[in-house]
N, C-alpha and C positions, 0 to 999 in steps of 0.2 A: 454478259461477261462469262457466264458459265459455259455456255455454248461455245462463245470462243475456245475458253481454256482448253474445254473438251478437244477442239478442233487443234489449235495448236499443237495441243501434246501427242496427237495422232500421228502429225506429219513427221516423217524420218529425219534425224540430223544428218546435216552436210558431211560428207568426211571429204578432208584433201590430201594426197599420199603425193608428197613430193621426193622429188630423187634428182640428181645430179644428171642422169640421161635417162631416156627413153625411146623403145627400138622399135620405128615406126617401121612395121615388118611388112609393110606393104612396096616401100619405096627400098627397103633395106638399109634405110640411114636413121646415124641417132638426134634425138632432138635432145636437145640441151634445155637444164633447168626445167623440168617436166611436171608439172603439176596435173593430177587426173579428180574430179570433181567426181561423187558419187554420192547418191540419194539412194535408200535402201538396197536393194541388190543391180542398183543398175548406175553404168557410167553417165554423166549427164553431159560432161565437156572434158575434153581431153587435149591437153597440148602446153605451149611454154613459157614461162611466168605468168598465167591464167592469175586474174585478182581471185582470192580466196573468199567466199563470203562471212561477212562479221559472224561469230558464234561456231564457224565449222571446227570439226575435230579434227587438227591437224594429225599426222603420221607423217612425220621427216624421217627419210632413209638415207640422210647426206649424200653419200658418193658414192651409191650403190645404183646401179643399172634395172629397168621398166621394161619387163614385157608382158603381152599376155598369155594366161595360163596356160599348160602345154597339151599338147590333145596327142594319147596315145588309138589310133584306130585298130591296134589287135593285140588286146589282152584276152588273160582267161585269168580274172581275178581269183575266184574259186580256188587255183590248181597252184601247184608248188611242182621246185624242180623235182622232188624225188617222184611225183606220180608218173614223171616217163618209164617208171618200173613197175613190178609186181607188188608194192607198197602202198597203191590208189585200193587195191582190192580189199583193203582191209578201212579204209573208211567211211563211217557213216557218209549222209546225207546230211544231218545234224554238223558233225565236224568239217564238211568241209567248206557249209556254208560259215561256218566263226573262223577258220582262216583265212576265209574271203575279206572279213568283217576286216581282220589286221592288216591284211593284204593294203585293202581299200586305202586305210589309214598310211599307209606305211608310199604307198601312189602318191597322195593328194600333199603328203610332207614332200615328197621329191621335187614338186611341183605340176605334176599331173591334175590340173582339175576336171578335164573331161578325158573320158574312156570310151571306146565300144570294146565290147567284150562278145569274142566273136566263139562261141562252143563253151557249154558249161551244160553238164546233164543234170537232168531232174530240176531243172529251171533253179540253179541255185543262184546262178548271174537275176534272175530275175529278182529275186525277193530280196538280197542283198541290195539292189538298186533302189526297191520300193524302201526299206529300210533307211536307207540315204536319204531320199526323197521326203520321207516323212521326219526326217530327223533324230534317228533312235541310235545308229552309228556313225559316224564323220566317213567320208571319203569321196573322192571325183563325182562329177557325171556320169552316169552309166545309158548309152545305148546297150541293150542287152538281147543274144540271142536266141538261150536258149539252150536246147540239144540242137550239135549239127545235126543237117542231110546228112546222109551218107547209103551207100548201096551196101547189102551183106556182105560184111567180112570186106570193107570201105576201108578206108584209113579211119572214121570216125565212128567206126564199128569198134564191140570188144573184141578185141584178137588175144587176148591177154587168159580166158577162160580155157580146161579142156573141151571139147564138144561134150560130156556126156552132162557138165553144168546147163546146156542150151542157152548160154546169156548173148542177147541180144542188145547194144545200143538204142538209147529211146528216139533218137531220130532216126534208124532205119527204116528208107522206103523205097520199093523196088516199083519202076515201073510209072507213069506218067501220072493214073488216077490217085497211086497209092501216096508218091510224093508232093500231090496238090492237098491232098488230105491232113498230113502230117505237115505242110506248111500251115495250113488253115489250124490245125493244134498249136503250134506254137505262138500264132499268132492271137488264138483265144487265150492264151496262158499269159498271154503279155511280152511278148517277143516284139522288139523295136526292127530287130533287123533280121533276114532269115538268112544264115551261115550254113554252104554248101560242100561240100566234100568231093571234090569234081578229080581229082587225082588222087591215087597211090602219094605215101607219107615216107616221114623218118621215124617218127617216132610209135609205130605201129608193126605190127609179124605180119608176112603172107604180102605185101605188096610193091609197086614197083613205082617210086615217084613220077617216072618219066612216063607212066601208062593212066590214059585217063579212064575214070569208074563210070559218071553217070553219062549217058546219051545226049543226044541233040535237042530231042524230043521231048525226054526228060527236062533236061535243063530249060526248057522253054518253059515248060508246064509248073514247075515254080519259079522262076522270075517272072513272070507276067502275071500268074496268081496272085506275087509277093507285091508288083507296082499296081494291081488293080485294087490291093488293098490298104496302099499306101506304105508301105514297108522297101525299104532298101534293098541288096542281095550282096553277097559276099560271098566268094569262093575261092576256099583253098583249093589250089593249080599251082604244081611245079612242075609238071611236063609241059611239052610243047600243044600237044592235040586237046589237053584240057583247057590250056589258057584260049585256044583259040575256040572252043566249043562256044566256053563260057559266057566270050566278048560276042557271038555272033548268037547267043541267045539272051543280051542284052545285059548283062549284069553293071555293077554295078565298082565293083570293085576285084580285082581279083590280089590274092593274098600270096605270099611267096615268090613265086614266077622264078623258080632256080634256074629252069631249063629252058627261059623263053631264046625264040628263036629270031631271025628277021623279019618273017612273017607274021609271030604271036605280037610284036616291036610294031609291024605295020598295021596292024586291026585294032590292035589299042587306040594309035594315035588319031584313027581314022574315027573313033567312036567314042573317043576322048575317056576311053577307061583306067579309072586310077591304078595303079600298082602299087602294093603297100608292101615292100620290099622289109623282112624280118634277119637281120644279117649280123649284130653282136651278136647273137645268141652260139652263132657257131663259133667262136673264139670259148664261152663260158663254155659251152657244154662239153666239147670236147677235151679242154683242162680236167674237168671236173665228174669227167663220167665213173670213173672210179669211185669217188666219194658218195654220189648218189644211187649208185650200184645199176646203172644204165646195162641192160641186158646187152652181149654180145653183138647179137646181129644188128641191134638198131645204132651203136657205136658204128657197125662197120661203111652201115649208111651213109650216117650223118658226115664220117670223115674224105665219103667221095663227093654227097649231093652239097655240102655245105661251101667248099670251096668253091666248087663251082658255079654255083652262085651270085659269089662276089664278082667273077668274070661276065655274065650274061649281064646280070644287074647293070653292072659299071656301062654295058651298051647300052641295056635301056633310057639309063640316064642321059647317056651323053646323045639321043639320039631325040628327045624331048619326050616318053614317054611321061604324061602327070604323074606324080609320084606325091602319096599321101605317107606321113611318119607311121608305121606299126614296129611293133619289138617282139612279141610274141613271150611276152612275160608272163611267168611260169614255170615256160624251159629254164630259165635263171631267176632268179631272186627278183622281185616285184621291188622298184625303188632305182633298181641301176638304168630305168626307161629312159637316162639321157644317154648314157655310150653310145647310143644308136647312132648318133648326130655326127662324132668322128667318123666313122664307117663312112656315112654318106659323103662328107667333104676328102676323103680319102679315095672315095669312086670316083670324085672330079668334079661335085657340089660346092659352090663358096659356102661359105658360113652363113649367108641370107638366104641361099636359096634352101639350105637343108632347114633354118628355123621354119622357112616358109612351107615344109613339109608338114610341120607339126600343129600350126596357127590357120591361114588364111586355105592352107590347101586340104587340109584335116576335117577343117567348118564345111567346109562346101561339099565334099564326100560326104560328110556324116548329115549335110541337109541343114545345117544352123549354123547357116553364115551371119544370119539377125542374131544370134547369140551368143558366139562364141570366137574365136579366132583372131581378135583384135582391138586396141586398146579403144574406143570410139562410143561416143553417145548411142544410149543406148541398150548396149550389148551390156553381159554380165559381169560386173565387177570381177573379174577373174583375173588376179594379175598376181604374179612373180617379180621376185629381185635376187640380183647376183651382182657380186664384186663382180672388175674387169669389165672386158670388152666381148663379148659376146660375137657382134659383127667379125674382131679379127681372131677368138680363140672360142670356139662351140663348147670345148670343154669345161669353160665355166658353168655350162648351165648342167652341168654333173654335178654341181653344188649350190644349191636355192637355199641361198640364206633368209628368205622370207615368203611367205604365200597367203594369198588372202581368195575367198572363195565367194560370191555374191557378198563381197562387203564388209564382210566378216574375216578377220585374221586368225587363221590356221597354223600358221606357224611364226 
């Protein structure tokens, strides 16, 4: 009898989370009367007037709407809008990892439970995740990468320093050997995914977005490093010669794509690389560059590269490039990761196919389609609720009235 008790009390309680609908984001329709079964951190049965088992812990949401949790693929938790200025200069490493900490928390209430966080220096993406991971602060899933790549005086360079400070970004590496090297650093440091710097920026002095930085040769030399060590590749590319470098040296994902062209359009689809299109951000930032004290020339950027943008994008979209959700949250307030989702249904997305940006198309970029992406045995209790109708107004999922994280309800 003891042995049993023992075993008994071991085993996880049922919990069943019912709701009025659920948005099977694969098919793009809702199911009705939604019940989803879960046994410690993982879904066991998912679907509609499911029998509950005697003893489970219900959670009724009445008439509130089921989906699963949302996956942002390009934060930089770490960072806040004012760092696009001379204002980053002045904070520790200490400090910016404990805004990460609020950051995280501040994601995971929006309903963001998983992230990749694509550039964060002196590995402060990384510890904040291990933190998560062990349970010492709340916040999303973190793929984390790191310091980007970048080539000296990069866009992921400091450009921000006089020369006679000599400051140098810690992922700078010039050159094939040097950048296989400092891949292999990041990856001993605990780097999930290695983030490239393959073009000229906005948010950066000295360079030209539509001009790309690293080589051919280069770019080879860490993505194939990065997949022979099992690691993903991600590169920021808003010109047209970067995106197509990037794709033709295998990557994996390219970030931004302001400037793609019919050809950067044609080499994607051809080698099925995702595009994680980053596009609220230019509405915030440009409002609000004055408040953050956004220096002169990087405003004058962002007000030519940014619109345009939303023009190249709207092709890629309507022309089938994959398209995985990022925001580039930092440049604006961590938390507003849904606005993304009107942009996209604005470019000429329905409302399923932009959620499906963020769930089913998000998992498979980031490599945890078994985990993540969707409501189904299994995968992890990761699930959201929102009044309304999601499938016919996106904008409800700007407001996540509930969120639960392997199981466990976070808000």
């Amino acid at each position: 009898m003891l042995a049993c008790a023992a075993a008994c009390a071991a085993e996880p309680t049922t919990i069943a989370v019912k709701a009025a609908h659920m948005v099977d984001v694969r098919s793009g329709t809702l199911v009705d009367n939604a019940v989803v079964l879960i046994s410690g951190e993982r879904i066991t049965a998912a679907g509609s007037k499911l029998a509950i088992p005697a003893g489970a812990q219900v959670i009724d949401l009445g008439n509130k709407t089921l989906l699963p949790g949302l996956i942002d693929a390009h934060t930089h938790i770490t960072g806040a809008p004012e760092d696009a200025g001379y204002s980053i200069i002045a904070k520790s490493v200490p400090r910016v990892t404990l805004v990460g900490a609020k950051n995280a928390l501040t994601t995971l209430r929006a309903g963001f439970t998983t992230i990749r966080d694509v550039g964060a220096d002196n590995y402060t993406d990384i510890g904040l995740r291990d933190a998560i991971n062990d349970g010492d602060v709340p916040g999303p899933r973190i793929l984390a990468s790191g310091p980007p790549l970048s080539i000296t005086g990069g866009h992921c360079d400091d450009t921000m320093h006089a020369p006679e400070y000599k400051s140098t970004a810690l992922g700078v590496a010039d050159g094939a050997d040097e950048a296989m090297k400092v891949t292999r650093r990041n990856i001993k440091y605990g780097a999930d995914v290695i983030k490239i710097c393959a073009t000229g920026g906005v948010l950066s002095f000295g360079d030209d977005p539509r001009t790309s930085q690293y080589t051919l040769d280069e770019l080879k030399a860490i993505i194939s490093d990065a997949h022979r060590l099992g690691r993903k590749t991600a590169a920021h590319a808003h010109g047209g010669d970067g995106i197509k470098l990037s794709v033709l040296a295998g990557v994996d994902s390219i970030e931004h794509g302001s400037y793609i062209d019919e050809e950067g359009i044609k080499l994607m689809k051809e080698h099925k690389t995702y595009l994680v299109p980053t596009l609220y951000l230019g509405d915030w930032l440009i409002e609000n560059a004055e408040a953050i004290k956004l220096p002169k020339p990087l405003l004058e950027k962002a007000k030519v590269v940014l619109p345009t943008a939303r023009v190249n994008i709207g092709k890629a979209i309507k022309a089938g490039v994959p398209i995985a959700f990022g925001t580039d949250a930092a440049v604006y307030p961590h938390g507003l990761n849904a606005r993304e989702f009107a942009v996209l249904v604005k470019l000429g997305m329905t409302p399923a196919q932009a959620i499906r940006t963020a769930t089913v198309n998000a998992a498979d970029l980031l490599g945890w389609s078994d985990k993540v992406g969707s409501i189904e045995a299994g995968k992890f209790a990761d699930l959201i609720a929102v009044d309304g109708e999601p499938l016919k107004d996106v904008k409800t999922l700007e407001q996540v009235q509930w969120v639960m994280k392997g199981g466990a309800v976070v808000k």
